[in-house]
C-alpha positions as CSV (number, residue, x, y, z in Angstrom):
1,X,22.9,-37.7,-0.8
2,X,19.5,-37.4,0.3
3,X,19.7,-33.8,0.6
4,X,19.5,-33.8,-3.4
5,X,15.5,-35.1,-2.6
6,X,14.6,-32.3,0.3
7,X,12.3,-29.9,-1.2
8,X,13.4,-26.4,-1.8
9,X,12.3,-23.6,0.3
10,X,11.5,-20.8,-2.1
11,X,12.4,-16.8,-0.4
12,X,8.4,-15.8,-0.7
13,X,9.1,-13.3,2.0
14,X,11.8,-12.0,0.1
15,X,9.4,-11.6,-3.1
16,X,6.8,-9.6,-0.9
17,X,9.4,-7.4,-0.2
18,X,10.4,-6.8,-4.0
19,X,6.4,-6.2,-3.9
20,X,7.1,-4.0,-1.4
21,X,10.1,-2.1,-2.2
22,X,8.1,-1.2,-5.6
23,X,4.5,-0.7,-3.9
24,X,7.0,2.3,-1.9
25,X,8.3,3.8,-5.0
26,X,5.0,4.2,-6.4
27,X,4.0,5.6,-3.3
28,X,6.8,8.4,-3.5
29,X,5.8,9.1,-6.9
30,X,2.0,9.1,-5.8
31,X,3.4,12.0,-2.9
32,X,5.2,13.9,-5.8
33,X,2.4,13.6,-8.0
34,X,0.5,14.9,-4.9
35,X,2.5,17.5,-4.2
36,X,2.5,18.8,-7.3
37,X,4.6,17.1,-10.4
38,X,2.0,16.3,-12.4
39,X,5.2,13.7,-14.6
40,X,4.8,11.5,-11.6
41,X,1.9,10.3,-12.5
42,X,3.4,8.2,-15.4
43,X,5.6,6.6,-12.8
44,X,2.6,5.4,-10.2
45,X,1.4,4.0,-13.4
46,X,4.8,2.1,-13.9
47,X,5.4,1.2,-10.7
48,X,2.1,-0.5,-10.5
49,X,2.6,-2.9,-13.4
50,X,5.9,-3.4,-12.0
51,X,4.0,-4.8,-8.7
52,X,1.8,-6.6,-10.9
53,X,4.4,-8.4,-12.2
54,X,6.1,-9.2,-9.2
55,X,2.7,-10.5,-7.4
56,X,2.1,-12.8,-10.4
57,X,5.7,-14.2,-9.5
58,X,4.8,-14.8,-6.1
59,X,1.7,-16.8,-6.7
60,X,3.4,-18.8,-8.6
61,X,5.9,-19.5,-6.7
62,X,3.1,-20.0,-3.6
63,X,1.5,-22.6,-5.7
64,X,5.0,-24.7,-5.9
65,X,6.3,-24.6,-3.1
66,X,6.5,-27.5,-0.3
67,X,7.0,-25.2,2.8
68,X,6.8,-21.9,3.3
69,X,7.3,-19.2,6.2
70,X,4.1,-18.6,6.7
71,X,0.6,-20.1,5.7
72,X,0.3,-19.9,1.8
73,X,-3.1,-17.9,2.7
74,X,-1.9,-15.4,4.8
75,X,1.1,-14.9,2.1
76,X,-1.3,-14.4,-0.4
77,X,-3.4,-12.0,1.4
78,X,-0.7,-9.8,2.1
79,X,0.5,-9.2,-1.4
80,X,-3.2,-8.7,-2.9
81,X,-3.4,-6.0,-0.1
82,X,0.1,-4.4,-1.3
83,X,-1.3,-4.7,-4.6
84,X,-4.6,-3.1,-3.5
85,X,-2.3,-0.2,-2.0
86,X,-0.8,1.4,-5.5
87,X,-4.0,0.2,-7.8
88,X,-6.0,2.6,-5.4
89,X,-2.9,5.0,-6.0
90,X,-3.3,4.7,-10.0
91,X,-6.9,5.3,-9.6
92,X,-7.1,8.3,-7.5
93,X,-4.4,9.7,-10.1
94,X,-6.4,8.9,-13.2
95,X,-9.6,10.1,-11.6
96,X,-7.8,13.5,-10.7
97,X,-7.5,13.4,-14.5
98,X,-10.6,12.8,-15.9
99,X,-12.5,15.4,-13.1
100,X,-9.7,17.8,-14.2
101,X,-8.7,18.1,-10.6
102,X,-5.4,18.5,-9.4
103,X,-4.2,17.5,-6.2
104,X,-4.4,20.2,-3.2
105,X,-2.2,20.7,-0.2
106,X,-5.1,18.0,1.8
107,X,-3.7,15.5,-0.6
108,X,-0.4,15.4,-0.5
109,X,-0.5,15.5,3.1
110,X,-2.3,12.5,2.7
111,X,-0.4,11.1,0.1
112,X,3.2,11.6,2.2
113,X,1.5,9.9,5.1
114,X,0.5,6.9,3.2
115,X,4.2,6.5,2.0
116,X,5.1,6.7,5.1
117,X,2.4,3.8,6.8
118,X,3.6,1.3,3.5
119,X,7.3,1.6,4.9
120,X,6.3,0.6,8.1
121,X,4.4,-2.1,6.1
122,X,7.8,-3.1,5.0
123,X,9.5,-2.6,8.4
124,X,6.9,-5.0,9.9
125,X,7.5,-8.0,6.7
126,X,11.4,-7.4,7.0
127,X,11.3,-9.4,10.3
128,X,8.5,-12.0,9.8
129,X,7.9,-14.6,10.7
130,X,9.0,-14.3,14.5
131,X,10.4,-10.8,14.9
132,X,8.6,-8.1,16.7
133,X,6.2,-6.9,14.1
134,X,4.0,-5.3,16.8
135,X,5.7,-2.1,17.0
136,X,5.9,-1.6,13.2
137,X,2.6,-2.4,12.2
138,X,1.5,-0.4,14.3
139,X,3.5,2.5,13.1
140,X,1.7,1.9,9.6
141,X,-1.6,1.6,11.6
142,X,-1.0,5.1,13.4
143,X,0.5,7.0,9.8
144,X,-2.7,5.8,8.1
145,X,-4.9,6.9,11.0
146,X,-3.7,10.4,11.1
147,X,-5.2,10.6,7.8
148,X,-8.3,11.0,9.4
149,X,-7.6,14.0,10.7
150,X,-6.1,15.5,7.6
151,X,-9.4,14.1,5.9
152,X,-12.0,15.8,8.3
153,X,-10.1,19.3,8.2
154,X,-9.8,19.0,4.8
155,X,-13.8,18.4,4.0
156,X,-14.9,20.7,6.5
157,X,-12.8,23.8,4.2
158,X,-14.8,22.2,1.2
159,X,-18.3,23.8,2.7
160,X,-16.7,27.3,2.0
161,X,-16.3,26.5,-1.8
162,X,-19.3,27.7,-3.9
163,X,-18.4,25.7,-6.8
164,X,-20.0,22.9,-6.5
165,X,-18.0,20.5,-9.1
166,X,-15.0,21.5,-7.4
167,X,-16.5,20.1,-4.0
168,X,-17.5,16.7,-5.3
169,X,-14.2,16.1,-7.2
170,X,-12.0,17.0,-4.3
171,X,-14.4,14.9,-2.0
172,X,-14.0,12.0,-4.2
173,X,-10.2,12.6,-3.9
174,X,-9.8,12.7,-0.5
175,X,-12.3,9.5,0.2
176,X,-10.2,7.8,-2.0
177,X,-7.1,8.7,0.2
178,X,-8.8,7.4,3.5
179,X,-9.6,4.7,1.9
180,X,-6.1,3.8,0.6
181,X,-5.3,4.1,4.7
182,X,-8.1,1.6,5.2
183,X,-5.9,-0.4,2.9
184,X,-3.5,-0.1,4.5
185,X,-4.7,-1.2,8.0
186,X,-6.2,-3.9,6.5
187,X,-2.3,-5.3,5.6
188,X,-1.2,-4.4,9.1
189,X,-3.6,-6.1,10.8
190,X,-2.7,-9.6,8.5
191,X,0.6,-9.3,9.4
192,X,-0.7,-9.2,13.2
193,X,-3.1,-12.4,12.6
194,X,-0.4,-14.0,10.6
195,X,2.0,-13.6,13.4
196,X,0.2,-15.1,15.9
197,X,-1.0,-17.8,14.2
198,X,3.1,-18.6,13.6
199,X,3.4,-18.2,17.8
């Protein structure tokens, strides 16, 4: 009988990962908008009110519950990080738009190696809050750090361009990619903090 007056414990890791499973789609569809399907760009856009959704569900589920996995505040800075992910996805899209830039070769390097980093993202959630998240967060640490490199090669070709709209746009691009991997970094090292604060 008095298991009828024990609160209930609400899966908010299991909503994360719904925030995660559609932060990933967007991200493919960010890579094939990247790589060159210019259609995709109505899915980022889809998949990102999708998240929206999703996150909203989350908070309100974070401010019911009685226990939860992890801290409520490490919770909810994990999924406005995810959500940071595909809005700065949806933005670099729309700004390709409005400069009339499409995405290069440089960025959909960048953009496949971003998808790859949020699956590690996901890799690293799947097994909070006690499993080994070191080794996949720092996969997603490492995918968004070789974006560096892909970034500096990819500005130094810019100085042989004489046109100089063409230089700013793609410039703006490309910062906009790092600093999606920034982002990204950011959520991998929460999910480091918010392990060891669970030791």
């Amino acid at each position: 009988m008095s298991r009828w007056f024990l609160p209930e414990t609400p899966d908010v890791l299991g909503q994360l990962r719904r925030q995660l499973a559609i932060t990933i789609a967007g991200m493919d569809a960010f890579t094939a908008w990247a790589g060159g399907d210019a259609g995709a760009s109505a899915a980022v856009r889809e998949h990102e009110h999708a998240a929206d959704a999703v996150r909203r569900e989350l908070h309100h589920t974070l401010r019911a519950a009685f226990v939860t996995p992890l801290e409520p505040e490490d919770l909810f800075a994990l999924s406005r990080g995810i959500d940071r992910i595909l809005n700065q996805a949806k933005d670099a899209v729309r700004e390709s738009e409005v400069m009339e830039c499409p995405p290069d070769a440089a960025l959909a390097a960048m953009a496949a190696l971003l998808a790859d980093a949020v699956r590690a993202l996901d890799a690293a959630v799947a097994v909070l809050p006690s499993g080994d998240t070191v080794a996949r967060a720092d996969a997603a640490t490492k995918s968004a750090r070789r974006i560096e490199r892909v970034y500096r090669s990819a500005m130094g070709e810019l100085l042989a361009l004489d046109d100089l709209r063409a230089v700013i746009a793609r410039r703006e691009l490309y910062r906009r990619a790092a600093r999606i991997a920034d982002t990204v970094d950011d959520v991998a090292e929460r999910i480091l903090y918010a392990t060891v604060k669970e030791a």
